[in-house]
C-alpha positions as CSV (number, residue, x, y, z in Angstrom):
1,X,44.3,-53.4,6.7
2,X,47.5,-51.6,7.3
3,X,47.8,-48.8,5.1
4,X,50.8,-46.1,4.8
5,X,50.2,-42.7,2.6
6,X,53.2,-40.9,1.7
7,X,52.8,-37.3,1.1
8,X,50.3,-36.7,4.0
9,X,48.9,-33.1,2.0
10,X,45.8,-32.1,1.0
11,X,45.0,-34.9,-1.1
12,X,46.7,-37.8,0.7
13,X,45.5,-36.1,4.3
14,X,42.1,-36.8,3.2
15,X,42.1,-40.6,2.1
16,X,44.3,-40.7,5.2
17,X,41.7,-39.6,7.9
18,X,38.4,-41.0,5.8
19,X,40.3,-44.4,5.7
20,X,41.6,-44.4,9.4
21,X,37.6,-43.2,10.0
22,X,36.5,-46.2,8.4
23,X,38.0,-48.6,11.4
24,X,41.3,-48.9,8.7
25,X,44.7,-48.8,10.6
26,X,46.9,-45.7,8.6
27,X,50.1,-44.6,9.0
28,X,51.2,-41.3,7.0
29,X,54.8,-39.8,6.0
30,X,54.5,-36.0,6.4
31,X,57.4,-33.1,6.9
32,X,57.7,-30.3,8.6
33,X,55.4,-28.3,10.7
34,X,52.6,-30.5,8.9
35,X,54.3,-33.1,10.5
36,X,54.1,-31.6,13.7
37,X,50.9,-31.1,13.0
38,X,49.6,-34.4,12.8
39,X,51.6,-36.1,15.5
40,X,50.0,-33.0,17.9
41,X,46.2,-33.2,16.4
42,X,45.9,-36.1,14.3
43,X,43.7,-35.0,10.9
44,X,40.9,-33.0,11.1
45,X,38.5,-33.1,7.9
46,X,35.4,-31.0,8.1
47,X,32.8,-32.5,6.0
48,X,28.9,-31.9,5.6
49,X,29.3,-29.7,9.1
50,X,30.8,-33.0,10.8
51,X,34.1,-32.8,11.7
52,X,36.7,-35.9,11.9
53,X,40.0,-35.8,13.8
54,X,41.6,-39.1,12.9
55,X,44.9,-40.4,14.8
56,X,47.0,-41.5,13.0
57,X,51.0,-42.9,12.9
58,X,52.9,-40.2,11.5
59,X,57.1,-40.3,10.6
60,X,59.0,-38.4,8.0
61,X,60.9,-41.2,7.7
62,X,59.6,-44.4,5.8
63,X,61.9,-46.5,7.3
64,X,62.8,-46.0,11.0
65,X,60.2,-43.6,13.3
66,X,56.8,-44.5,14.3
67,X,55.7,-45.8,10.7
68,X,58.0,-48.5,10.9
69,X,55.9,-51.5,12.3
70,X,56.3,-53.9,9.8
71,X,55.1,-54.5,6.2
72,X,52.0,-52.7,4.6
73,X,49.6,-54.5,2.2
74,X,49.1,-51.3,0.6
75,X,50.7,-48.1,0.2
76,X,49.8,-44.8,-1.4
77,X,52.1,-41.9,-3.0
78,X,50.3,-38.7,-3.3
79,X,53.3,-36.1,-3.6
80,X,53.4,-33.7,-5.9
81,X,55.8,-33.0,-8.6
């Protein structure tokens, strides 16, 4: 399934990489050097000693960029306020 998570944090970083670990196909909208980050590293989660780097599309634009491939079934919004 083709899932986009906007607000690529702490929060939204980790559904992000366990979802893209699970064979999903992610795209995230980050900004900054977070951004940067991503599109350099992909996501890293350490967990239980193993750790995940998970490649990922990453914009910080929701239209436009490398996010924008078409429709998503589902879309997440973990920003805070």
């Amino acid at each position: 399934m083709r899932i986009c998570v906007i607000g690529a944090g702490a929060i939204g970083g980790l559904l992000a990489a366990k979802l893209a670990h699970a064979g999903e196909d992610v795209s995230v909208i980050a900004r900054g050097a977070h951004l940067a980050g991503i599109v350099e590293n992909g996501l890293s989660l350490l967990e239980e000693g193993q750790e995940i780097v998970a490649r990922v599309a990453a914009s910080d634009r929701i239209a436009g960029g490398r996010v924008a491939r078409g429709n998503f079934p589902l879309g997440l919004s973990q920003i805070r306020t």
